[in-house]
N, C-alpha and C positions, 0 to 999 in steps of 0.2 A: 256087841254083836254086829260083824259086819252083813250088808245090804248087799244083796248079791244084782247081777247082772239082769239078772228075769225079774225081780221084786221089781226095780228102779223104773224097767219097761211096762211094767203095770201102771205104779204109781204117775208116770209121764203121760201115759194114755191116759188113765181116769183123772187127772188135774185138768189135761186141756178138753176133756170129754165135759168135766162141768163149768168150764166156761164156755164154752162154744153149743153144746146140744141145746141149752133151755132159746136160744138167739134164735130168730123167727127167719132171716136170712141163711142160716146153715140150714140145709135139708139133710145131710147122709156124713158119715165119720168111718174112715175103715183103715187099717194097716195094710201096707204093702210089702215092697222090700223081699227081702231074706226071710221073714216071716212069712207071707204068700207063698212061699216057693217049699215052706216047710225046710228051711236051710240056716236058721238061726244058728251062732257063734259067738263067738266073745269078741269078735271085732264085726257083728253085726249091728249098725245103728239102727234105729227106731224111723220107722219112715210112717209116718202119719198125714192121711190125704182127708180132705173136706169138702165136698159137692159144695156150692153156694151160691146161692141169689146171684144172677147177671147185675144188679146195680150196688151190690153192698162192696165198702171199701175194704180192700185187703189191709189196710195199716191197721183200720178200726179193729179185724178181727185177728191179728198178728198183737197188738197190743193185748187185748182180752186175754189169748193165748201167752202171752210173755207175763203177765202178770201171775195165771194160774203156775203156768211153770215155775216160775221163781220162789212157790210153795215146796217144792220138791226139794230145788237145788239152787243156789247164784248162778244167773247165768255167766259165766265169763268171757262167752264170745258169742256173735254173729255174724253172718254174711249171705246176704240174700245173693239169691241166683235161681232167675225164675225157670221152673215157674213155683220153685219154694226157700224157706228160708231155714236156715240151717243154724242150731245151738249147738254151745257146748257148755257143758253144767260143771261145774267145781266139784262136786260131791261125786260124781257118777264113774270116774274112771277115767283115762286116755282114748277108749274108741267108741265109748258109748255116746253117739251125737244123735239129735235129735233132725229130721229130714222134716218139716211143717210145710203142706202145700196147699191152696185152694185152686180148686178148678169153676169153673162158674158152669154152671144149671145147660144152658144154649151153649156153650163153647163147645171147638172140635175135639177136645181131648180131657177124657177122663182116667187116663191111666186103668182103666176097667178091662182092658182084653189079656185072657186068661194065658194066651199063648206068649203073651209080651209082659206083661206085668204078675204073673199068679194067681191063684185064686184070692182075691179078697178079702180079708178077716173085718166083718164089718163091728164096727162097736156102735156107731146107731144108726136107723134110716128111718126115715119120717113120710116115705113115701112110695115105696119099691123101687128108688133110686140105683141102688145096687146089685141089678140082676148081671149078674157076669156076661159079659159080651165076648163073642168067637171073631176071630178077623176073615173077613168077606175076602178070601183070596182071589174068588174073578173078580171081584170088585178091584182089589188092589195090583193085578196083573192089567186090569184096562186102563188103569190109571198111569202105568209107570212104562207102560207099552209105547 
């Protein structure tokens, strides 16, 4: 029986969902991407974001994360480019890659605004972390003014 395209994107969220959610430095986990947009394909990859602690190391939870993923599939490639790191799994297909980002808690950007990134698809939040945020257009007209 082959694994289809949608199964694989499940399985890749709930492997890094349980290494990452029980960790006291991750507050919130949510899909963005072509999924937020409600525009999923078969050459749409998996874009998975993670709120998290201003002091915890991204290697530490990049490693936690590589290790869960490598339950799914080998990974075969990566290449970081922040502000996330990017897989590709053996098992999964040609365009099924994996987007892993963290944003930290205090930073200026969480990929959260609804008009620039989609609605959210949260898989956890530990805090009302991911209330959807609209972009403050006089704000960002006084700024570019």
């Amino acid at each position: 029986m082959t694994t289809t395209n949608s199964e694989y994107r499940k399985r890749i969220a709930e492997a890094i969902c349980i290494a990452l959610e029980p960790l006291p430095d991750v507050l919130a986990g949510w899909e963005g991407g072509s999924a937020a947009f409600g525009a999923l394909d078969d050459y749409s990859d998996v874009d998975l974001n993670f709120l998290v602690a201003d002091d915890v190391s991204f290697d530490v939870l990049y490693a936690h994360a590589e290790r869960s993923l490598a339950t799914v599939s080998p990974i075969v490639a990566s290449h970081s480019a922040p502000p996330g790191r990017y897989y590709k799994l053996k098992d999964v297909g040609e365009f099924l890659l994996v987007d892993l980002c963290f944003y930290r808690a205090n930073g200026p950007e969480h990929n959260l605004e609804v008009e620039r990134h989609g609605q959210p698809l949260p898989l956890f939040d530990k805090g009302e972390w991911l209330r959807p945020r609209f972009v403050d257009e006089r704000a960002q007209a006084t700024t570019t003014a």
